[in-house]
Biopython code that builds the backbone (N, CA, C, O; Angstrom):
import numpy as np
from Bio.PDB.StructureBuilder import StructureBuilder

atoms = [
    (1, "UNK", "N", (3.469, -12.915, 25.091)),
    (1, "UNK", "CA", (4.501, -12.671, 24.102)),
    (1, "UNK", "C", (3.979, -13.058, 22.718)),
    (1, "UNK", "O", (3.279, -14.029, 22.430)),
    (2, "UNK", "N", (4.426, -12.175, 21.982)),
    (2, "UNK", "CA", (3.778, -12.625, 20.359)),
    (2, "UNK", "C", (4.759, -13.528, 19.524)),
    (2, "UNK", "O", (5.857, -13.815, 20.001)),
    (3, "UNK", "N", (4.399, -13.950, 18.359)),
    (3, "UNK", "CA", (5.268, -15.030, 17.982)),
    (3, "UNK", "C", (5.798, -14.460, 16.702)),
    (3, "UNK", "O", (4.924, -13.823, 16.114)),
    (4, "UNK", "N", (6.797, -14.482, 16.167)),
    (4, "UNK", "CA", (7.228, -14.083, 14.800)),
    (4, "UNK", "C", (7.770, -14.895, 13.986)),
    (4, "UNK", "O", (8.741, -15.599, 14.264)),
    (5, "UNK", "N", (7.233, -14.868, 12.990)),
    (5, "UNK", "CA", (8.177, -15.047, 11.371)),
    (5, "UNK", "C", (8.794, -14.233, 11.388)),
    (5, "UNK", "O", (8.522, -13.109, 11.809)),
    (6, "UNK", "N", (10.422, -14.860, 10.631)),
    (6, "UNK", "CA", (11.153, -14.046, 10.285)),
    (6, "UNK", "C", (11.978, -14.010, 8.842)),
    (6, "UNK", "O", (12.119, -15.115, 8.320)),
    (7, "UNK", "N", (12.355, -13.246, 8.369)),
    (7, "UNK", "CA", (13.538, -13.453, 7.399)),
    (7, "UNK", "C", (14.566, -12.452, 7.664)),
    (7, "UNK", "O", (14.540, -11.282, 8.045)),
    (8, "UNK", "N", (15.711, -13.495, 7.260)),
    (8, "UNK", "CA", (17.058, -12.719, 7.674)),
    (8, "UNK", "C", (18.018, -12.415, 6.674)),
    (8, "UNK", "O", (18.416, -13.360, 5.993)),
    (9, "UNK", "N", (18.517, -11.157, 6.429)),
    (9, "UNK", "CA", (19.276, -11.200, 5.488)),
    (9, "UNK", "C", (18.835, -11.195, 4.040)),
    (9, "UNK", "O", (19.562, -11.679, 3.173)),
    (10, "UNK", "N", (17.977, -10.804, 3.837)),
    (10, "UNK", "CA", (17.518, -11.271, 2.618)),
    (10, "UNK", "C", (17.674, -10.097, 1.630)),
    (10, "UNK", "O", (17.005, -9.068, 1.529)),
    (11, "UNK", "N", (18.947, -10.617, 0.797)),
    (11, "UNK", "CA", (19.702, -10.083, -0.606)),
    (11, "UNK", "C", (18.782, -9.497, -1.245)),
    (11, "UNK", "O", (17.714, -10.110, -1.237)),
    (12, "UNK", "N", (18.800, -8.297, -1.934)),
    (12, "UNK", "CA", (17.895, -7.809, -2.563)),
    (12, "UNK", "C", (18.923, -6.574, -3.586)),
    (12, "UNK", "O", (19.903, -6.008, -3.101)),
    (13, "UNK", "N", (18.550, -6.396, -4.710)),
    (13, "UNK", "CA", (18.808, -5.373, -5.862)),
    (13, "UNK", "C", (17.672, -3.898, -5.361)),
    (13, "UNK", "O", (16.508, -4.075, -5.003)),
    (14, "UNK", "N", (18.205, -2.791, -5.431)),
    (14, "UNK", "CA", (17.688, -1.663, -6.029)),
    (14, "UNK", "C", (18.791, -0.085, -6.023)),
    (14, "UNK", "O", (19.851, 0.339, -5.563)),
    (15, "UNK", "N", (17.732, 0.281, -6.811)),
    (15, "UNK", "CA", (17.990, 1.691, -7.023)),
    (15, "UNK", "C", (17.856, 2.981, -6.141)),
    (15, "UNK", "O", (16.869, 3.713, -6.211)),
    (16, "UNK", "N", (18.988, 3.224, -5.250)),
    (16, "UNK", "CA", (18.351, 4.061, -4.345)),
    (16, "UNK", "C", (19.855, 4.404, -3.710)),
    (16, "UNK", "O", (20.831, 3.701, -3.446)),
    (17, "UNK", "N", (19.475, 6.272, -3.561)),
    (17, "UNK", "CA", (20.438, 6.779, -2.775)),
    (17, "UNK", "C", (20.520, 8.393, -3.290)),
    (17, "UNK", "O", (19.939, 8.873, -4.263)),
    (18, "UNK", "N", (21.291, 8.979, -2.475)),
    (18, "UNK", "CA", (20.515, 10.568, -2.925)),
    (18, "UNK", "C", (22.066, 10.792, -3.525)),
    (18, "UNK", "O", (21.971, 11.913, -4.027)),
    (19, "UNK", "N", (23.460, 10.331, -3.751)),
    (19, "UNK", "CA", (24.181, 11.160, -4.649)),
    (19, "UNK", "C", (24.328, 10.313, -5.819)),
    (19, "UNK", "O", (24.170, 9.107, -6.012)),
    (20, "UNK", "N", (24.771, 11.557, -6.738)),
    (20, "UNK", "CA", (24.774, 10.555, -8.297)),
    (20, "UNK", "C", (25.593, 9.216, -8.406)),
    (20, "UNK", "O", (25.339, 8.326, -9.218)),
    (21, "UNK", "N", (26.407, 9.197, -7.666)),
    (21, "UNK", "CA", (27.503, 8.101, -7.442)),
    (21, "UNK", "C", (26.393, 6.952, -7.611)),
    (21, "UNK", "O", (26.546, 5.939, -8.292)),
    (22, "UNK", "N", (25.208, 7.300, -6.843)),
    (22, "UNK", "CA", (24.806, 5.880, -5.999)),
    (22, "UNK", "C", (23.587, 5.712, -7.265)),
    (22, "UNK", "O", (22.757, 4.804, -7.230)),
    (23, "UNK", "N", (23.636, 6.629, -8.243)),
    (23, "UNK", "CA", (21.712, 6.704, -8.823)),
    (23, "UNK", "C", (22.112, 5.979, -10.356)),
    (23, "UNK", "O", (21.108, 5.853, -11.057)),
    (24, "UNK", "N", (23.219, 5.547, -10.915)),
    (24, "UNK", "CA", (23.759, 4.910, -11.772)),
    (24, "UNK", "C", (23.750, 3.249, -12.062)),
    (24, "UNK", "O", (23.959, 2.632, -13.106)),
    (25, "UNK", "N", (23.443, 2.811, -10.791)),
    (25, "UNK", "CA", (23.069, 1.310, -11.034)),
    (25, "UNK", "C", (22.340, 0.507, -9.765)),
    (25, "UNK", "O", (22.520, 0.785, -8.579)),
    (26, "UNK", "N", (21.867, -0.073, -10.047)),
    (26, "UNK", "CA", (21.107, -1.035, -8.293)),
    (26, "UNK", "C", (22.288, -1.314, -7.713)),
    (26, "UNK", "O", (23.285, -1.704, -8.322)),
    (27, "UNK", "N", (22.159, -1.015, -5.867)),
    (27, "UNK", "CA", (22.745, -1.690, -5.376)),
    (27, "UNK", "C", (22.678, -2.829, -4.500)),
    (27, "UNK", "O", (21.469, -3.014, -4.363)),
    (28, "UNK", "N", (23.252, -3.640, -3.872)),
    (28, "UNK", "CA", (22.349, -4.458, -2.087)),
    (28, "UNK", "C", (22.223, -3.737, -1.287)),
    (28, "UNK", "O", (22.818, -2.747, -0.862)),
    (29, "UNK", "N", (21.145, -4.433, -1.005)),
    (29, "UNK", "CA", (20.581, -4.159, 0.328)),
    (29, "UNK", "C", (20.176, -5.173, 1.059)),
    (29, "UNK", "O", (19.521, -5.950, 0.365)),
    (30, "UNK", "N", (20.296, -5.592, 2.413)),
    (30, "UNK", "CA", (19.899, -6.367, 2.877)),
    (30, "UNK", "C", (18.438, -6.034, 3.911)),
    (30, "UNK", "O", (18.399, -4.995, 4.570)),
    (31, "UNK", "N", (17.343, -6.996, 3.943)),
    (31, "UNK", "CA", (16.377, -6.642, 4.720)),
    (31, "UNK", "C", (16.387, -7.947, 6.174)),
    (31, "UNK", "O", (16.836, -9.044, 5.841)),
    (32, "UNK", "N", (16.105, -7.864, 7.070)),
    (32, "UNK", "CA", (15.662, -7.919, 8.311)),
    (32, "UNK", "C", (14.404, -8.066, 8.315)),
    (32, "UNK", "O", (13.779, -7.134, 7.810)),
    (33, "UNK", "N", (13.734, -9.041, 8.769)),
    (33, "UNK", "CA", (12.135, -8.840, 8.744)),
    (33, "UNK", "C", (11.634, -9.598, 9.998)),
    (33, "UNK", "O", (12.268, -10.583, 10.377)),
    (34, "UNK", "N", (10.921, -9.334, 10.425)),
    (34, "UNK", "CA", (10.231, -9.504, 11.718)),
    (34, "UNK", "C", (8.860, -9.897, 11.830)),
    (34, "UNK", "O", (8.567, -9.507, 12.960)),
    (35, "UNK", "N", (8.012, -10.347, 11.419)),
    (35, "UNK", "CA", (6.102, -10.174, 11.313)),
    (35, "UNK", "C", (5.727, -11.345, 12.553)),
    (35, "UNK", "O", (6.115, -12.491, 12.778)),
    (36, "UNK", "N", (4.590, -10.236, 13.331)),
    (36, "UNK", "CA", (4.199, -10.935, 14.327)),
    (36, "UNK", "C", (3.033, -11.168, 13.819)),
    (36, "UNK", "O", (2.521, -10.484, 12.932)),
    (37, "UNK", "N", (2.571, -12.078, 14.307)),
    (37, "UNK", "CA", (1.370, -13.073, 14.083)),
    (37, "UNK", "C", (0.894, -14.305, 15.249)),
    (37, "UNK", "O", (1.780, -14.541, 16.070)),
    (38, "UNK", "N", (0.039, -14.842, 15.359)),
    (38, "UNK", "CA", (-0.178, -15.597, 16.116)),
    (38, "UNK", "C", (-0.014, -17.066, 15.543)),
    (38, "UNK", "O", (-0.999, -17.637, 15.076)),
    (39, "UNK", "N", (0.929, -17.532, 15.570)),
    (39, "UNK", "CA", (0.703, -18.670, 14.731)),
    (39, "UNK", "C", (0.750, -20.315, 15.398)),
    (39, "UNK", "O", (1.362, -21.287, 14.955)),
    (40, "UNK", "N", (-0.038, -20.224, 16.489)),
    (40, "UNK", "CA", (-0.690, -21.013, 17.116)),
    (40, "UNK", "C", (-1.741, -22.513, 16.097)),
    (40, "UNK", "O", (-1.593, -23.726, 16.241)),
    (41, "UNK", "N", (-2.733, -21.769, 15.136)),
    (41, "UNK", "CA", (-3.477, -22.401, 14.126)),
    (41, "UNK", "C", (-2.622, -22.861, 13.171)),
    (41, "UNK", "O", (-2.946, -23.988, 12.798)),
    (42, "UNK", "N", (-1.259, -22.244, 12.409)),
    (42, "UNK", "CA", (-0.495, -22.993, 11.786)),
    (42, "UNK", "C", (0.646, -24.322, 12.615)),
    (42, "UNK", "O", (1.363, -25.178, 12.097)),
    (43, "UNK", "N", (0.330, -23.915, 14.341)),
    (43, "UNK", "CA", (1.472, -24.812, 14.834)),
    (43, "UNK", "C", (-0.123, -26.236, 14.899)),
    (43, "UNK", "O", (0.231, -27.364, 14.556)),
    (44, "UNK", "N", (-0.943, -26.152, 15.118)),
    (44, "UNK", "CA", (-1.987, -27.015, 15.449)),
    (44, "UNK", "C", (-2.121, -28.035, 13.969)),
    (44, "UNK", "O", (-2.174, -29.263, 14.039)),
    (45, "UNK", "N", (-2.157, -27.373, 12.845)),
    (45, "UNK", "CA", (-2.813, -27.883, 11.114)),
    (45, "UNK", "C", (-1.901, -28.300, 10.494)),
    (45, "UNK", "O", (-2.101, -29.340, 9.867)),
    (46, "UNK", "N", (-0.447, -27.613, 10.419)),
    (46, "UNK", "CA", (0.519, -27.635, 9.840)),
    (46, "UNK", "C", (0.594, -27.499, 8.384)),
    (46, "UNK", "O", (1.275, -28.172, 7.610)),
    (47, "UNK", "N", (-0.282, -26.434, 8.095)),
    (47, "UNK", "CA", (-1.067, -25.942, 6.738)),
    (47, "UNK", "C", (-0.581, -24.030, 6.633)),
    (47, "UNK", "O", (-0.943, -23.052, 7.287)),
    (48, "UNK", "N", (0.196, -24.179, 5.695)),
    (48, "UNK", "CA", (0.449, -23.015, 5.109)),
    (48, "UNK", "C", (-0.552, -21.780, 5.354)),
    (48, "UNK", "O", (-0.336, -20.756, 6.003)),
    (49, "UNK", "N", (-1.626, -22.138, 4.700)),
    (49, "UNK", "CA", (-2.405, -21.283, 4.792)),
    (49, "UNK", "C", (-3.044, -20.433, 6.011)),
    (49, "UNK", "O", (-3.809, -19.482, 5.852)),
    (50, "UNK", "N", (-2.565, -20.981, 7.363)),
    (50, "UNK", "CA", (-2.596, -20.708, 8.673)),
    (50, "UNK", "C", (-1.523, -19.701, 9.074)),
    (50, "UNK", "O", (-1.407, -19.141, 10.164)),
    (51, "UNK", "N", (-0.716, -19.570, 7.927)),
    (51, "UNK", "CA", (0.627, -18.793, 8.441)),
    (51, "UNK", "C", (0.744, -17.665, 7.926)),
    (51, "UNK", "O", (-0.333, -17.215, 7.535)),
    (52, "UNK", "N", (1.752, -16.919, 7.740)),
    (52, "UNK", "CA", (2.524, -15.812, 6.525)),
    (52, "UNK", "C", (3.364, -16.629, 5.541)),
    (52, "UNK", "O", (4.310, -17.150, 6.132)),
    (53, "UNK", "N", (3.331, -16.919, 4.198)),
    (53, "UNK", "CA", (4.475, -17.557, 3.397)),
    (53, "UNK", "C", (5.429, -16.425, 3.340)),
    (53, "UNK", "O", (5.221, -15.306, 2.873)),
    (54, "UNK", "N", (6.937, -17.072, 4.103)),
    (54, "UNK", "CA", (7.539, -16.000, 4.150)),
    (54, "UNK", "C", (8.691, -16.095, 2.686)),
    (54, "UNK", "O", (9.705, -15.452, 2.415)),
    (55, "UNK", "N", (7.997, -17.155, 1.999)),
    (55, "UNK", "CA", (8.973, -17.059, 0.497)),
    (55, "UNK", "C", (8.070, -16.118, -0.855)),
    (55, "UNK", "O", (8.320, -15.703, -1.987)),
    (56, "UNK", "N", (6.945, -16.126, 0.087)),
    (56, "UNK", "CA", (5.840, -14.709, -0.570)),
    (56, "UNK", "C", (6.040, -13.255, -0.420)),
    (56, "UNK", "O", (6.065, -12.315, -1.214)),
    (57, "UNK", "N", (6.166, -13.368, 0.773)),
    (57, "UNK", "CA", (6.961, -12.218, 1.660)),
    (57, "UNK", "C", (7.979, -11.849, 0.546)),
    (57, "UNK", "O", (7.746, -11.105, -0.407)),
    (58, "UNK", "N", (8.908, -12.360, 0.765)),
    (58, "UNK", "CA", (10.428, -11.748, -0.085)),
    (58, "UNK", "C", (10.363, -12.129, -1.292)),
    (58, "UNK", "O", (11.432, -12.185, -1.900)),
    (59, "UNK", "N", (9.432, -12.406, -1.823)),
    (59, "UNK", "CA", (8.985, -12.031, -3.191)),
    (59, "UNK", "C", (8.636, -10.456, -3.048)),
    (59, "UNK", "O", (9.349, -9.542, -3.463)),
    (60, "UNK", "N", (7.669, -10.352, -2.526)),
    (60, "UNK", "CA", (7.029, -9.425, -2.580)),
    (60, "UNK", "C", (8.004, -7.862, -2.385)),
    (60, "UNK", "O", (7.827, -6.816, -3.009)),
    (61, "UNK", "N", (8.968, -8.127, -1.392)),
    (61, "UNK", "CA", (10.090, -7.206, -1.291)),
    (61, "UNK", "C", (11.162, -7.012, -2.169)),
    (61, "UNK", "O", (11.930, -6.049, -2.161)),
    (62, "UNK", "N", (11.175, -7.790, -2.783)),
    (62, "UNK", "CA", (12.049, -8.417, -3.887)),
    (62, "UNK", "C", (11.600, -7.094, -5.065)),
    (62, "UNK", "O", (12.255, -6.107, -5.399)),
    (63, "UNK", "N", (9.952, -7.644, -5.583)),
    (63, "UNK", "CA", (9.442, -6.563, -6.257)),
    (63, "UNK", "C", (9.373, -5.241, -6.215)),
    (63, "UNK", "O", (9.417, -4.361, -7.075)),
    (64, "UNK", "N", (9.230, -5.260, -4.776)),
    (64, "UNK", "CA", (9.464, -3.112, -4.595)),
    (64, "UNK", "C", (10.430, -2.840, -4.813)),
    (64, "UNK", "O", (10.429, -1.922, -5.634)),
    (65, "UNK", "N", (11.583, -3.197, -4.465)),
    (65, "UNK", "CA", (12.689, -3.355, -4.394)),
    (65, "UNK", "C", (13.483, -3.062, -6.367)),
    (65, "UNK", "O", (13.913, -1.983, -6.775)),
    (66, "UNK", "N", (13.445, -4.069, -6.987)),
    (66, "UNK", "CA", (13.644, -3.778, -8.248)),
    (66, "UNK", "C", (13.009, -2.805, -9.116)),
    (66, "UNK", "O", (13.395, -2.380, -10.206)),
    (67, "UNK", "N", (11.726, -2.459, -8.292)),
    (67, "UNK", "CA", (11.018, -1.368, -9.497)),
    (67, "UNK", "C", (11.716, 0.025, -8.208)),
    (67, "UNK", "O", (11.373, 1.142, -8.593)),
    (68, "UNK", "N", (12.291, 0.052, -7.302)),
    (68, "UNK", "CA", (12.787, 1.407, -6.266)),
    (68, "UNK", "C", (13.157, 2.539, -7.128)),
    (68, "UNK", "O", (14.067, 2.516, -7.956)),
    (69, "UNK", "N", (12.681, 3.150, -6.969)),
    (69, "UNK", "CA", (13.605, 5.268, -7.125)),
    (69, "UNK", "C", (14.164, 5.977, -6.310)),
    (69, "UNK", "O", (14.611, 7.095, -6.569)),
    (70, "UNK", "N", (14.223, 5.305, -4.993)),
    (70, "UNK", "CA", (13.960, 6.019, -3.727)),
    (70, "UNK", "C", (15.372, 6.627, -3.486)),
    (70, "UNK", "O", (16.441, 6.120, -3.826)),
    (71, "UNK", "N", (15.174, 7.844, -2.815)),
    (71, "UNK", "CA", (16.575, 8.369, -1.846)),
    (71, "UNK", "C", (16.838, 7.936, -1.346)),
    (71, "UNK", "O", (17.954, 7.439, -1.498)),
    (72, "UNK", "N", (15.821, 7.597, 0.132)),
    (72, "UNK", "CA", (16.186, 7.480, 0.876)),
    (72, "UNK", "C", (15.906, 5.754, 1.608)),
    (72, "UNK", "O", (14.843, 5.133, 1.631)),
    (73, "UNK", "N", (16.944, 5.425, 2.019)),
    (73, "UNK", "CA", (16.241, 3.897, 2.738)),
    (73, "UNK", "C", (14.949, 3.916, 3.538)),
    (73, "UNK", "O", (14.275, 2.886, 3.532)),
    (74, "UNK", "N", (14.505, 5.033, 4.266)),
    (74, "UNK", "CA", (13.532, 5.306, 5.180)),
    (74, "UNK", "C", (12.254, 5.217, 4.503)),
    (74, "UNK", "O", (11.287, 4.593, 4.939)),
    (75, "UNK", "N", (12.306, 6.069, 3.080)),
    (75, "UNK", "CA", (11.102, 5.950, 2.539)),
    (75, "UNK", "C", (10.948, 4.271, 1.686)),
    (75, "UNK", "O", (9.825, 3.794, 1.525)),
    (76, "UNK", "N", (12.050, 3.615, 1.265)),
    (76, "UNK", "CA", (11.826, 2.064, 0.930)),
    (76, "UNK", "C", (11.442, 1.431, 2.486)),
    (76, "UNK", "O", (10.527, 0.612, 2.396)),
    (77, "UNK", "N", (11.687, 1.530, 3.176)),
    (77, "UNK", "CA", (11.401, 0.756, 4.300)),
    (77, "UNK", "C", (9.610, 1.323, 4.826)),
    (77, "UNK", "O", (8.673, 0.573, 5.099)),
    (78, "UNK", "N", (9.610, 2.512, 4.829)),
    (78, "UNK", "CA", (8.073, 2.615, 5.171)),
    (78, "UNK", "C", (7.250, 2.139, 3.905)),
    (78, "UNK", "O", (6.063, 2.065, 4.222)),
    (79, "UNK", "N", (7.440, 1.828, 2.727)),
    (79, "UNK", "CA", (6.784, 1.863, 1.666)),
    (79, "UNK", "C", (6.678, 0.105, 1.520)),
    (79, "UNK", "O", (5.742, -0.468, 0.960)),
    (80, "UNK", "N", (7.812, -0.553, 2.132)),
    (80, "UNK", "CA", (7.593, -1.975, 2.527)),
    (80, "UNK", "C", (7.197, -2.330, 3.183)),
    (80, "UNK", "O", (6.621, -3.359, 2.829)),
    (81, "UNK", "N", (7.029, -2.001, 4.699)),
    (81, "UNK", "CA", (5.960, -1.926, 5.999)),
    (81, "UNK", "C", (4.952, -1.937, 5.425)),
    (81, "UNK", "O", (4.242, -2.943, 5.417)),
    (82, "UNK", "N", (4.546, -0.540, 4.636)),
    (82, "UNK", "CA", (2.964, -0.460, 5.085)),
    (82, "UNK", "C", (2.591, -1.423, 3.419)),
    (82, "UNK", "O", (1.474, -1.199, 2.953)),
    (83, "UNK", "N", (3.273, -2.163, 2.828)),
    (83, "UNK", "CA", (2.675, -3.057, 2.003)),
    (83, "UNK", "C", (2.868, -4.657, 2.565)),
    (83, "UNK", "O", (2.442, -5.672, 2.013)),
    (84, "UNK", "N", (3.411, -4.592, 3.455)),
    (84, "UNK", "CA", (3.304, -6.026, 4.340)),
    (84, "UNK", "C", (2.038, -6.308, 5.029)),
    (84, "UNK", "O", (1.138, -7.125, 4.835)),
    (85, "UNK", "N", (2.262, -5.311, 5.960)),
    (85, "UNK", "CA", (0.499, -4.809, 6.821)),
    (85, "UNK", "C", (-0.315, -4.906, 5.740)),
    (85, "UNK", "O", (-1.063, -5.872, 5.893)),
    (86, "UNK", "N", (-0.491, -4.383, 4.795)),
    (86, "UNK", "CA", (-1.702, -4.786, 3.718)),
    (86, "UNK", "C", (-2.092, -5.856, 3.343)),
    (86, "UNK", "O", (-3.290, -6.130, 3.285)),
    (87, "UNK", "N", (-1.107, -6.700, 3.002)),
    (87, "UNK", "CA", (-0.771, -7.536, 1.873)),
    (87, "UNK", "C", (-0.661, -8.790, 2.135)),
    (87, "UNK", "O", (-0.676, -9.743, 1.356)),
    (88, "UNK", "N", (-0.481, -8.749, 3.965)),
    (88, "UNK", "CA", (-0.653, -10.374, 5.166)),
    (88, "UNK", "C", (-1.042, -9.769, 6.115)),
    (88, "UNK", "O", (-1.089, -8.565, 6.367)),
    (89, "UNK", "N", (-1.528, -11.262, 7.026)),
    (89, "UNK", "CA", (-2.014, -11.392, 7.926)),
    (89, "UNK", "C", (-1.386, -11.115, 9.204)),
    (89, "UNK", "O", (-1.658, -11.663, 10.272)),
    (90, "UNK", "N", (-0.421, -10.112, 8.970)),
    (90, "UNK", "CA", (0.458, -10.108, 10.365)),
    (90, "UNK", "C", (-0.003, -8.271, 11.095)),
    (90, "UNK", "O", (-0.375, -7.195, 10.626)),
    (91, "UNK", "N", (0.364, -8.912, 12.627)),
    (91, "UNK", "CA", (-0.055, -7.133, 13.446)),
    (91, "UNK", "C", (1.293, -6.023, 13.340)),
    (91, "UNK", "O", (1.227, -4.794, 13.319)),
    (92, "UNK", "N", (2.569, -6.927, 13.280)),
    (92, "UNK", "CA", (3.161, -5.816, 12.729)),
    (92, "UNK", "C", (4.505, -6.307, 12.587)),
    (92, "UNK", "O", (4.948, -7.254, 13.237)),
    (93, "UNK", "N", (5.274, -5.523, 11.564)),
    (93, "UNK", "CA", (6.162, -5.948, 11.386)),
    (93, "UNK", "C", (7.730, -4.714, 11.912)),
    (93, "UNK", "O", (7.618, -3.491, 11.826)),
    (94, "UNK", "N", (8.900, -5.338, 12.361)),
    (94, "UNK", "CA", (9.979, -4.998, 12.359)),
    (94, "UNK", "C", (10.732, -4.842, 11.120)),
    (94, "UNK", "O", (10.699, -5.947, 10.577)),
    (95, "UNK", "N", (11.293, -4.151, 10.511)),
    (95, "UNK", "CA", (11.912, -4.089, 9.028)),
    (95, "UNK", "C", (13.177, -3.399, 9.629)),
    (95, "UNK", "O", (13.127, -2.339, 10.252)),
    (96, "UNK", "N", (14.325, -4.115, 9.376)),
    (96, "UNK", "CA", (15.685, -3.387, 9.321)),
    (96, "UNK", "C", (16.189, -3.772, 6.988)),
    (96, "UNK", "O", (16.232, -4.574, 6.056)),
    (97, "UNK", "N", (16.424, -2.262, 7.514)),
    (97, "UNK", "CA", (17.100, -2.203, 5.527)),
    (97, "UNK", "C", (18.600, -1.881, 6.142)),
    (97, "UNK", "O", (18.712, -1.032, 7.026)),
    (98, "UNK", "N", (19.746, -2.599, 5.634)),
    (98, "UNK", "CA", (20.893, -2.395, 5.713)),
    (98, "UNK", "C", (21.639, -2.041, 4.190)),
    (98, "UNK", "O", (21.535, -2.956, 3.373)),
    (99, "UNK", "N", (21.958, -1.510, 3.991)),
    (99, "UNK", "CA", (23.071, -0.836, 2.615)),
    (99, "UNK", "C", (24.469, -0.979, 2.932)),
    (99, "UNK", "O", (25.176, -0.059, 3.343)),
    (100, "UNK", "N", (24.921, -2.414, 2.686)),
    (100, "UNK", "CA", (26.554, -2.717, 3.131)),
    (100, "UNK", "C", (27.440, -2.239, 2.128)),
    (100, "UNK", "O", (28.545, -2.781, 2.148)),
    (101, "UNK", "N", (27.275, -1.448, 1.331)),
    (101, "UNK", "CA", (28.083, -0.540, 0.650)),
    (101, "UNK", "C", (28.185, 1.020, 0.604)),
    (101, "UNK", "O", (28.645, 1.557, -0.403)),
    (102, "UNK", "N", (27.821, 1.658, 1.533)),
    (102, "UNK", "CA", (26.901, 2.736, 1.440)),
    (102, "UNK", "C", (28.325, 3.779, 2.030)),
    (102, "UNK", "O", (28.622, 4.815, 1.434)),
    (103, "UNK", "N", (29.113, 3.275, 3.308)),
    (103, "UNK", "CA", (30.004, 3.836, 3.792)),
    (103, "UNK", "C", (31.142, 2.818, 4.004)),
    (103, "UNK", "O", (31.034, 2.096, 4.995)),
    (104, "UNK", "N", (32.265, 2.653, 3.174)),
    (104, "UNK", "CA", (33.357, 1.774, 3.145)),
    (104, "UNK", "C", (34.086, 1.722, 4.360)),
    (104, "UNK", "O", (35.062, 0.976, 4.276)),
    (105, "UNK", "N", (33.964, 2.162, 5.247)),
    (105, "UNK", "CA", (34.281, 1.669, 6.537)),
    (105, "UNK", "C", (33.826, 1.104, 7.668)),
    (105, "UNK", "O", (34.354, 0.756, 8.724)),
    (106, "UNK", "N", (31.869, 1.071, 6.882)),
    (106, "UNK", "CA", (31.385, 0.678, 8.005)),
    (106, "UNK", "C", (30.459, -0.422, 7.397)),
    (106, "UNK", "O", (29.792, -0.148, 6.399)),
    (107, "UNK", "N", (30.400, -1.664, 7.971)),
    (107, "UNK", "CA", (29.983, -3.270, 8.044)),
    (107, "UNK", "C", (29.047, -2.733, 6.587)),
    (107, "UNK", "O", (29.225, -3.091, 5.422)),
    (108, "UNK", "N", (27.853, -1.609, 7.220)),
    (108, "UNK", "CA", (26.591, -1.482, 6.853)),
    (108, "UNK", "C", (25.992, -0.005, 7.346)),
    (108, "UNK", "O", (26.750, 0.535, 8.152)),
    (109, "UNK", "N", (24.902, 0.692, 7.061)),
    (109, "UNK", "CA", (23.988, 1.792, 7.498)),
    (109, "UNK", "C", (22.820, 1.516, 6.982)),
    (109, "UNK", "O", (22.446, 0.851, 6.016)),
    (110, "UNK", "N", (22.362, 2.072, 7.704)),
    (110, "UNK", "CA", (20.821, 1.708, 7.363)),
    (110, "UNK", "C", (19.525, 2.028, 8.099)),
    (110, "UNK", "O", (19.871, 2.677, 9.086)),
    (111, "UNK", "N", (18.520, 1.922, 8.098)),
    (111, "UNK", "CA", (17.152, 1.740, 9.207)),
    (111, "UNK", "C", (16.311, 1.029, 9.636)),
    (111, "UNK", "O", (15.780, 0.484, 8.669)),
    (112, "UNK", "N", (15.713, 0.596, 10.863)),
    (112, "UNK", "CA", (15.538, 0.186, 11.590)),
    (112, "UNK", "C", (14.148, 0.761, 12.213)),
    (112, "UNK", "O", (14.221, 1.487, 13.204)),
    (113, "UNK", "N", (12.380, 0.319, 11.417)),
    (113, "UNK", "CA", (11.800, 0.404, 11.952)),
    (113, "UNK", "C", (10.468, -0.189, 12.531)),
    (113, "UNK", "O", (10.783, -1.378, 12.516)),
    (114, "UNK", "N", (9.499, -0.168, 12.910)),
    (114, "UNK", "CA", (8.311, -0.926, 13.526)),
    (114, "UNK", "C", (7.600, -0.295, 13.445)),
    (114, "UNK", "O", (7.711, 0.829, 13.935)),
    (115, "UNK", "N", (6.322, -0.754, 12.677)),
    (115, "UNK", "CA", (4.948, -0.705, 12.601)),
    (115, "UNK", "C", (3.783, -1.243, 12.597)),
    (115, "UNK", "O", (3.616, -2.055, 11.688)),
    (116, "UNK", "N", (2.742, -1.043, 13.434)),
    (116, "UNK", "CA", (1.897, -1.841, 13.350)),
    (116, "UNK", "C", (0.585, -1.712, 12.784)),
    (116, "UNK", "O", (0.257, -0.557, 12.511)),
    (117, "UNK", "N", (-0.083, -2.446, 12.588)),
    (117, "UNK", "CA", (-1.261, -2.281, 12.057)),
    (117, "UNK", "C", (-2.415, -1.218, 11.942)),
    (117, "UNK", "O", (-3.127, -0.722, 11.069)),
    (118, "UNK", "N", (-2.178, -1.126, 13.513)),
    (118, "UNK", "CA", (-3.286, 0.093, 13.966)),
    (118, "UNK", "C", (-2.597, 1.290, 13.686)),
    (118, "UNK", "O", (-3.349, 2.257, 13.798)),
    (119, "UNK", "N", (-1.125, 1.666, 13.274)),
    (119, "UNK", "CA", (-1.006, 2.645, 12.749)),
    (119, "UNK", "C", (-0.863, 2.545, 11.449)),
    (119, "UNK", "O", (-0.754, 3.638, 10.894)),
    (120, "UNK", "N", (-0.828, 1.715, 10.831)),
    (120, "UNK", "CA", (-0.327, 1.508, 8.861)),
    (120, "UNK", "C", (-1.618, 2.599, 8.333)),
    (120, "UNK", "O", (-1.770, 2.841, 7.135)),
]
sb = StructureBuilder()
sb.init_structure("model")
sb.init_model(0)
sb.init_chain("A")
sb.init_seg("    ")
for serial, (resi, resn, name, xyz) in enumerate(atoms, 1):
    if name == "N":
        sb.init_residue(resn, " ", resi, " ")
    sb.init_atom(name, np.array(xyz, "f"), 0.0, 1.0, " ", f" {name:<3s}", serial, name[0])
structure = sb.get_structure()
């Protein structure tokens, strides 16, 4: 079994959605994050640098995120995947993007996907 970092929930601003309603100001979004890694050498050292900083991480999402154009959540979510896989040391990550404003009757919508390394 592999081991994961995670972040949950993590509040985020952007710009994104395909009707004009939605292309007028940033909205939330919440991300889901998942990154597997082995982190065996950070449970042994207890040294950062053995791990993923996952307050780097959501920085880093944070940033795509505020500079976004995107339509669609699918293309922010693959465009955050495959800059995670780049950008750390992890084999792959789970990314759920939720948009809890998107349909007023429902919690949230959103996507839900996994990628790993050997395909990024």
């Amino acid at each position: 079994m592999a081991d994961v970092v995670f972040i949950d929930g993590l509040r985020v601003q952007a710009l994104i959605g395909v009707y004009q309603a939605e292309r007028g100001a940033a909205q939330p979004l919440l991300f889901d994050v998942e990154m597997t890694l082995d982190t065996r050498s950070a449970g042994g050292s207890d040294a950062l640098a053995d791990t993923v900083d996952y307050a780097v991480v959501a920085q880093a999402i944070q940033a795509t995120c505020a500079q976004s154009g995107f339509a669609l959540v699918e293309a922010l979510a693959e465009t955050v995947a495959a800059q995670l896989l780049r950008d750390f040391p992890i084999q792959a990550v789970l990314l759920r993007v939720t948009k809890p404003q998107a349909v007023p009757a429902a919690r949230g919508v959103g996507v839900r996907i996994v990628r790993t390394r050997d395909a990024a």
